[in-house]
Backbone as numpy.savetxt, mean C-alpha at the origin, in Angstrom:
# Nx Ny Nz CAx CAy CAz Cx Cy Cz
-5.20 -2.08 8.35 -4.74 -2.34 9.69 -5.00 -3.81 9.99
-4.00 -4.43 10.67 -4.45 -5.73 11.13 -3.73 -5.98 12.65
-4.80 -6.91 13.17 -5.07 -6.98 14.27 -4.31 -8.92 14.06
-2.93 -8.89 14.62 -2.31 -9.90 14.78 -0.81 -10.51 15.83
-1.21 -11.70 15.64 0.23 -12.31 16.54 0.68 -13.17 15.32
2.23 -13.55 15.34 2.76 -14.97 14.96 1.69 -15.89 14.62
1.51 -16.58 13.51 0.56 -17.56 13.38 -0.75 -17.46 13.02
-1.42 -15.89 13.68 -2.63 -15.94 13.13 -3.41 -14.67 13.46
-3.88 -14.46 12.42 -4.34 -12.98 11.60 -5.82 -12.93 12.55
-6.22 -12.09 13.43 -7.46 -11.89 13.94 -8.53 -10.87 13.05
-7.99 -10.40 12.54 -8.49 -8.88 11.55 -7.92 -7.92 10.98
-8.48 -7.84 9.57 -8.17 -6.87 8.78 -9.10 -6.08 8.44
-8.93 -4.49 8.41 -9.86 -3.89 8.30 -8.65 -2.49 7.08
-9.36 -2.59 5.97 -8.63 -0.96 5.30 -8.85 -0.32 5.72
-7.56 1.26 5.38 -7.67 1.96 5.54 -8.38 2.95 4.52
-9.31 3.87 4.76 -9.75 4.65 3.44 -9.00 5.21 2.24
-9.39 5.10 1.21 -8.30 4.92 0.30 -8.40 6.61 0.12
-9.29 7.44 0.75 -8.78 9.11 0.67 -7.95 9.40 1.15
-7.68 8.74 3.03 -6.93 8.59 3.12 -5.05 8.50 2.95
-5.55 7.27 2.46 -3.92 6.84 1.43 -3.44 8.00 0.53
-4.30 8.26 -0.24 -4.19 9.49 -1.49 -3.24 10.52 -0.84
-4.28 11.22 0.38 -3.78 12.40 0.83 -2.52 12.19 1.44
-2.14 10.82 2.51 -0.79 10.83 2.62 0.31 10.77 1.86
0.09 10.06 0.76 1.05 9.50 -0.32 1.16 11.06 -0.99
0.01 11.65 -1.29 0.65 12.97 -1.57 1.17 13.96 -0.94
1.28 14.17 -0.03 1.52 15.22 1.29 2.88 14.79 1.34
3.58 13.41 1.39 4.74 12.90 1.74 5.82 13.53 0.45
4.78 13.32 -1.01 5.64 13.76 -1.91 5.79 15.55 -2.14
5.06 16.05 -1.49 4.86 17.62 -1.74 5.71 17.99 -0.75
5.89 17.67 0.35 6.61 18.08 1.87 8.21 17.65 1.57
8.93 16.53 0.93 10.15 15.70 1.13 10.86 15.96 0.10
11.99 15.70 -0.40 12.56 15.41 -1.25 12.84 13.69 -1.26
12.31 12.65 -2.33 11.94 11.68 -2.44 13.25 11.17 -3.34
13.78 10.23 -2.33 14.90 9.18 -3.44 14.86 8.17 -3.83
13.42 7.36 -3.39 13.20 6.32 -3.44 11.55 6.10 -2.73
10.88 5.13 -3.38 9.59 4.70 -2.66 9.28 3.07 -2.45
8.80 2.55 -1.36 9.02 1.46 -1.03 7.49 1.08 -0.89
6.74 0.49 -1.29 5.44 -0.08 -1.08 5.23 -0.53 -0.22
4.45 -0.88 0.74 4.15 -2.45 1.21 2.89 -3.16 1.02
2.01 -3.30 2.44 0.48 -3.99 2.25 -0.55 -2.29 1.12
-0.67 -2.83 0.36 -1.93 -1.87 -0.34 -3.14 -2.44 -0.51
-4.16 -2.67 0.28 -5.22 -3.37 0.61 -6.04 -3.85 -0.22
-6.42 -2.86 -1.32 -7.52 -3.17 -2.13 -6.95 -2.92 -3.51
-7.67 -3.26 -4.33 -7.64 -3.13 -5.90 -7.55 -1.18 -6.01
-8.18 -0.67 -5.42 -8.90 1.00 -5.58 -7.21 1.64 -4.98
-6.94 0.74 -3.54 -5.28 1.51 -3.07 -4.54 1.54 -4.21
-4.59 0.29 -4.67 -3.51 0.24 -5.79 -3.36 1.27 -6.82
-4.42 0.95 -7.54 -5.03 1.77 -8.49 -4.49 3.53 -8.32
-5.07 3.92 -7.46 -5.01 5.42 -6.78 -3.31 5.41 -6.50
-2.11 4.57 -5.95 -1.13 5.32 -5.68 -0.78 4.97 -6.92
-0.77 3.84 -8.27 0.01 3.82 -8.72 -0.40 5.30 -10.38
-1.52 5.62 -10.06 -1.72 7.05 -10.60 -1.51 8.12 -9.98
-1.05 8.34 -8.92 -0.34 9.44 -7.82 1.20 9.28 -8.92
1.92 8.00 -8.70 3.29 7.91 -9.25 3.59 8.32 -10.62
2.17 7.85 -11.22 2.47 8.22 -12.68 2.93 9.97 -12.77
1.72 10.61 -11.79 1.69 12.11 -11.88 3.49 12.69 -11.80
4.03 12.05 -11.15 5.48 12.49 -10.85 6.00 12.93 -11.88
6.32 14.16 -12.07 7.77 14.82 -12.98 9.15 13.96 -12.99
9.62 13.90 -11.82 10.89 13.04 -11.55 10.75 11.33 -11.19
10.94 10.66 -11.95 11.00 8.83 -11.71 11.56 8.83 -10.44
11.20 8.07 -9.69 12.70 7.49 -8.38 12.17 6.17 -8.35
13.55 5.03 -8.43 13.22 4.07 -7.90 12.28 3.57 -7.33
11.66 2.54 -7.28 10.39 2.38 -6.43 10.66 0.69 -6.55
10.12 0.33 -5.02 10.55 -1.38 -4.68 8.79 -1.72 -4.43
8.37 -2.62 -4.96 6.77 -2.99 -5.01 7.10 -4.42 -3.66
7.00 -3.79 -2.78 6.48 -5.47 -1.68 4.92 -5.94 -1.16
4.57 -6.40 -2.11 3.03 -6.63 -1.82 2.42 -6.80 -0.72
3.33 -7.88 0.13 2.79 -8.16 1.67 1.03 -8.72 1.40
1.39 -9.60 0.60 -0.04 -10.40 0.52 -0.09 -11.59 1.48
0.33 -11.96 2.03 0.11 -13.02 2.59 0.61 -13.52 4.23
0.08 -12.98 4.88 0.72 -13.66 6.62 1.55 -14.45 6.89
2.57 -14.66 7.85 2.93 -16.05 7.65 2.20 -17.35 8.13
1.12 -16.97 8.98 -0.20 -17.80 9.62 -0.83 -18.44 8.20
-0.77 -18.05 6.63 -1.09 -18.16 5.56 -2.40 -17.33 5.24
-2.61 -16.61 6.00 -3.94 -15.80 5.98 -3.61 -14.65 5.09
-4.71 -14.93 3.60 -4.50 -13.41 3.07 -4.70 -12.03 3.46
-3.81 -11.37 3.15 -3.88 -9.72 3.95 -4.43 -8.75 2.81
-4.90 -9.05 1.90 -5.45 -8.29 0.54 -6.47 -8.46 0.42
-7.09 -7.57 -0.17 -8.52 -8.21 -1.41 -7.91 -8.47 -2.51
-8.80 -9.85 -2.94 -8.28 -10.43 -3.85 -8.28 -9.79 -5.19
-9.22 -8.42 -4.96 -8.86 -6.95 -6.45 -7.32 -6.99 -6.42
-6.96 -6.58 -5.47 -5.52 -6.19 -5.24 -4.65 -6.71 -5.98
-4.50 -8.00 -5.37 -3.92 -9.42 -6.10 -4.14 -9.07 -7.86
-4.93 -8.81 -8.46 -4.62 -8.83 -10.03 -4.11 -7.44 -10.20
C-alpha cells in the first residue's frame, strides 16, 4: 500500500504475503482466467510465492509482468529483493 500524491511517495508499507497467496489463489479457483496482469509485487517473498502459484497452473494464460518499481516522484516502490 502506498500512501501518495504526484511527485512524492509518503509511505510504503506491504501487504502480507499470506495474504497475496490466498487472493491470487481464490481469484484462480473462483474465475475462469484468460489472462494475468501483474503489477507492484513488493518484496522478493511476493514474487517468489505468486510466481510458484503460476507455475502450479494446469492451463498457461498469457501473463503481462508490470513491475511498477519506481514512482514518478523517483521514489522506489519495491524492496530491493524484488528488483532481482
Amino acid at each position: 500500500m502506498v500512501a501518495e500524491t504526484p511527485g512524492k511517495v509518503q509511505s510504503i508499507h506491504g501487504v502480507p504475503v499470506a495474504i497475496v497467496v490466498e487472493q491470487v489463489r481464490l481469484l484462480l479457483e473462483s474465475f475462469p482466467v484468460g489472462a494475468i496482469k501483474t503489477g507492484l509485487l513488493y518484496s522478493g517473498e511476493i514474487v517468489a510465492q505468486v510466481a510458484a502459484i503460476l507455475r502450479e497452473q494446469k492451463t498457461r494464460v498469457p501473463l503481462v509482468i508490470d513491475p511498477v518499481m519506481v514512482a514518478t516522484s523517483g521514489a522506489l516502490l519495491l524492496q530491493k529483493d524484488a528488483i532481482a
